[in-house]
C-alpha angles and dihedrals in degrees: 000000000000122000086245086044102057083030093057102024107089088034092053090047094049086048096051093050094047089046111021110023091119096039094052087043083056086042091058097053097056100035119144100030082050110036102160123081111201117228119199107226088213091057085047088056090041092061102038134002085201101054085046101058097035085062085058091044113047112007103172105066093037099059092034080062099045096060092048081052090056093045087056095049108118110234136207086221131059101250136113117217087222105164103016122135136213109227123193128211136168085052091179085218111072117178135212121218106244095049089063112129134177087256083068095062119120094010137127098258132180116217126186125198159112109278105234094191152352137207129227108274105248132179115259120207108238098171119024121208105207107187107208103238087214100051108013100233124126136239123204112209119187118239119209109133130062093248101084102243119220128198100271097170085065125234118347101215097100089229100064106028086170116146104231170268101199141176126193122241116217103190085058093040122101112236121195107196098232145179151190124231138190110217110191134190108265108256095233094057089055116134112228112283101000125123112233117252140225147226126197111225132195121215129185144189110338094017101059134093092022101091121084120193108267094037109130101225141169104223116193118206156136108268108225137163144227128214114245115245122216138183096260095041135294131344129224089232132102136204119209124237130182121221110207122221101165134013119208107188104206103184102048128182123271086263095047100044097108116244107196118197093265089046093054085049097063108037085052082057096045091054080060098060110105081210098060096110095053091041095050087048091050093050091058113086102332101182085069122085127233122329091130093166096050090043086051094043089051077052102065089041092060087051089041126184127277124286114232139205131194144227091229086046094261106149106207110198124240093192122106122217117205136188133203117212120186165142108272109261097032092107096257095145088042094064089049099054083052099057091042080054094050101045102080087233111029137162137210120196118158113214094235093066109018110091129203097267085038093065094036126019135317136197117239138179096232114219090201094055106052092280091291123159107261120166121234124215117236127210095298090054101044090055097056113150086015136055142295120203124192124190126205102015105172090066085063113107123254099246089051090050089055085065097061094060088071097045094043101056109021090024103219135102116226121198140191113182151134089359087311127109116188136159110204119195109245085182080169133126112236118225105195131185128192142177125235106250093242094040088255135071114231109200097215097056114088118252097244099052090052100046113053098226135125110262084215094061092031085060091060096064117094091205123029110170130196107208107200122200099211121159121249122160109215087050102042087056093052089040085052095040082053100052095037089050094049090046080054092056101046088047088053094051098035082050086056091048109050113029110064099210092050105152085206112113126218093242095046082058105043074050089062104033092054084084089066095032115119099233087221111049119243096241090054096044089059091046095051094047085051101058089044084058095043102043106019124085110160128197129209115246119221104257091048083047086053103039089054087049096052093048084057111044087040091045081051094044088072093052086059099102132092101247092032125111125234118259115201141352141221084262088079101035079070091047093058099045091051094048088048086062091039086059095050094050088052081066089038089241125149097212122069099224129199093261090062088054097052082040090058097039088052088053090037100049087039080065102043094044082058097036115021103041119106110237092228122051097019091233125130115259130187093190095066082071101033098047115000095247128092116216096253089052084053091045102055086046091065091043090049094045078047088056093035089056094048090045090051091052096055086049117068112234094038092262114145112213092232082217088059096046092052083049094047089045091046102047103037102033111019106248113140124229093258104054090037083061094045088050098050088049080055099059093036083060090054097033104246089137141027128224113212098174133000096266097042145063142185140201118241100226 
């Protein structure tokens, strides 16, 4: 026995038994499965400043000693707490990263951060068995370091003495289940201008297998370090590794979040409340004025649909994408870092600088696993079962926004890369922003010309919304009144804060900030939305079936003409149904009732009057989503390729005056000069004719 041993030993058993004596019964009951008792660092202090210090000081030994006490611990059942470990959490100094320093070697240490990758769990060899191929007998040699250490003193039965050969046994071998992590800064404690960096961290046993890249963690641990090798010889440099002795996950999934009783209680009491809607909408983004019905729609996307499977395997999504369209200052961006904040795991990419690979999944040679090839999730993987939100969509490229139509409708990621095919689940709902192309949005121009976006990827989202800045007195003065009065507020508190003889009171500042106060916290509200996506499945009573089914088969019939457009699809029929559940689970009901179904036509039908509607003759049309022409648009280019053919045939070469063909189209059919050029621009784009001079143009037959 060591002398900390023997030093720490009584101490550490009459700690555990005054502490711990229920948890290590429990402990007990369930050992092997559970092998790890958690220690709180705080009750550790409570019952002894020494022992305390000594755990930051020197680790190693302590807990080395801990665990021999455990072992010792008489218990009512008749069982030995072999292989159990004592794992310590709430460590007060937590540690970033870059503040890491060789005084910090071989101490207790805290560090916070976002985990950037993780290797397969594989098993570690602790105790090695060689058989001696001459004799037979066999020879234990202790592993400890990461050079696999064979027996160098020769066989150990005193007759043969020979020194080899051996071979290892496995069967009589000791194996540990370990694994390599990547533990990263968190990207919102990054200093201006500085890359985030990265320790490497060992696991072993317990801990290991139940950490995913993109998890935040607080991962204890003993610093230690490891001699750099090089090619001559060895370098006087070290690199750090953490050896983990306990993880703490701080933003956990919606069914991870803890609820406790009192927590249930509240939220239950807060479902009953007539108010819910208007309090959930004033709880999102408060510092924003107005946009009650977006507020409302990002609602129902937190609380999301539910997720169906099958019979025949066909996974229908729950999840409602959305997408922001506007003039540029009117807090687009602002709305989508709240809800990121809200959603227990969100992510924020912005188009300009997020690639293809970076959004989904990328290849990558790993230097943790022997430089093989291991492939890295991107934004949409790492919030699955959250939400991802990307600004300024319409600056992606054209290639990276191919890569969202996958992950948005079928909600995976395949990839086949570097020798690996893979497909990776993205269940996430997608919150997109985007700029008009001209900075504006012009209201008689259809959506698809102004924001440079595939029709095919804008159809596949349930919500798109055109916010307009258009200037209204009355409203202005409240919007201004509202900003000016929640820059007051923060100037009032930072002034508290950071002068030291500031004469503001905390009370005078809790009076102004209730202006820009969610009525519902935020840590509440995520709770709350948790428990609606754990415990709530609604399902849809007949009157608000049938009133769905009667909006879109009336909204069809008028698509039913021949020179009609069609309305709506079955893509929004799906839309609606999602967003009706969504709406239930906001009052924690079971049952979809007809008022969530008038709830989601009037939010449906807010976003088709601004989106889906043609210029030009004010009627809805499906095909302005689905294919970036309306049908009138459609229309007059088969009237002007109509005029463009009967030109060609008066000139001989079968070359059209572009002058003649605007006076033909203007005279005979009524398209003015403007929208004739816009067309033929169109069916350049797609091919449809040829120019073979400025003044000229020809059909492609």
């Amino acid at each position: 026995m060591t002398e900390t041993e023997s030093k720490w030993g009584e101490k550490l058993k009459k700690f555990f038994k005054d502490y711990y004596w229920n948890e290590i019964l429990q402990l007990a009951n369930e050992y092997p499965d559970q092998r790890s008792l958690e220690v709180d660092f705080t009750d550790m202090e409570k019952f002894d400043r020494e022992l305390s210090k000594e755990l930051l000081e020197h680790p190693g030994e302590l807990i080395f000693a801990a665990e021999a006490a455990l072992k010792e611990i008489d218990l009512p059942v008749e069982k030995s707490l072999e292989q159990a470990h004592v794992r310590v959490i709430k460590i007060p100094n937590r540690i970033p990263i870059r503040e890491l320093r060789s005084k910090h070697l071989s101490r207790f240490v805290a560090i916070e951060g976002m985990i950037r990758k993780a290797t397969e769990v594989r098993p570690r060899i602790t105790k090695a068995a060689f058989q001696c191929l001459r004799c037979g007998h066999l020879t234990i040699v202790e592993q400890n370091s990461f050079k696999f250490e064979e027996p160098f003193a020769g066989c150990e039965e005193e007759t043969c003495g020979k020194k080899g050969p051996f071979k290892v046994s496995i069967e009589d071998s000791t194996f540990i289940d370990a694994q390599k992590l990547q533990i990263q800064e968190s990207p919102e404690n990054l200093k201006g201008g500085s890359q985030p960096q990265s320790l490497e961290v060992d696991t072993e046993d317990d801990l290991t297998g139940n950490i995913t890249p993109g998890d935040r963690v607080i991962i204890n641990g003993i610093l230690k370090s490891r001699q750099r090798a090089l090619k001559d010889g060895k370098s006087t440099f070290y690199d750090l590794v953490l050896e983990a002795n306990s993880i703490e996950r701080l933003d956990k999934d919606f069914d991870e979040l803890e609820i406790t009783p009192e927590d249930e209680e509240q939220i239950l009491e807060l479902s009953r409340d007539p108010a819910i809607y208007e309090k959930i909408i004033g709880s999102i983004a408060p510092s924003i004025y107005g946009y009650e019905d977006i507020k409302e729609a990002l609602a129902l996307q937190l609380f999301s649909g539910v997720v169906k499977s099958l019979p025949d395997g066909a996974r229908i999504r729950g999840d409602i994408h959305m997408m922001l369209v506007g003039d540029p200052g009117i807090a687009k961006s602002q709305l989508l870092r709240y809800v990121v904040k809200l959603s227990p795991r969100g992510v924020f990419a912005s188009g300009r600088s997020a690639s293809a690979s970076g959004l989904t999944a990328a290849a990558v040679k790993d230097d943790m696993n022997d430089g093989r090839w291991t492939i890295e999730g991107g934004a949409l993987v790492m919030a699955d079962m959250g939400i991802a939100a990307v600004d300024e969509m319409d600056k992606m490229k054209t290639e990276d926004k191919s890569a969202l139509h996958e992950a948005m409708e079928q909600q995976t990621i395949s990839v086949a890369k570097a020798g690996i095919i893979a497909t990776l689940k993205s269940r996430c709902a997608l919150l997109g922003a985007a700029n008009p192309k001209y900075g504006r949005f012009d209201r008689y121009e259809g959506l698809a010309e102004q924001i440079s976006m595939p029709p095919a990827l804008l159809s596949r989202f349930d919500l798109i919304f055109v916010l307009l800045d258009t200037p209204n007195h009355a409203l202005d003065s409240r919007i201004a009144n509202h900003i000016l009065q929640s820059h007051y507020a923060g100037e009032l508190s930072e002034q508290r804060l950071k002068l030291p003889g500031s004469k503001v009171t905390e009370d005078f500042v809790d009076a102004e900030l209730e202006v820009i106060e969610p009525v519902i916290q935020a840590e509440v509200m995520r709770k709350y939305v948790a428990y609606a996506r754990k415990n709530v499945y609604p399902v849809m009573e007949e009157d608000a079936r049938q009133h769905l089914i009667d909006f879109y088969t009336g909204l069809r019939k008028s698509g039913e003409g021949k020179n009609t457009p069609v309305p709506v699809t079955a893509r929004q029929l799906e839309a609606l149904v999602r967003l009706s559940e969504a709406s239930a689970r906001i009052r924690l009901s079971n049952v979809v009732t007809l008022e969530d179904a008038k709830r989601t036509i009037r939010i449906t039908m807010n976003c088709l009057k601004n989106v889906g509607v043609d210029p030009e003759t004010g009627a809805l049309d499906a095909d302005i989503l689905a294919s970036g022409t309306s049908m009138s648009q459609r229309n007059k280019i088969k009237l002007l390729k109509d005029i463009i053919k009967k030109v060609c045939e008066k000139h001989p070469g079968g070359k059209a005056p572009l002058e003649e063909v605007y006076a033909e189209a203007e005279n005979e059919n009524g398209i003015d000069r403007g929208h004739a050029e816009e067309y033929i621009k169109k069916m350049k784009q797609r091919g449809d004719i040829l120019s073979p001079d400025q003044n000229h143009i020809r059909l492609i037959n």
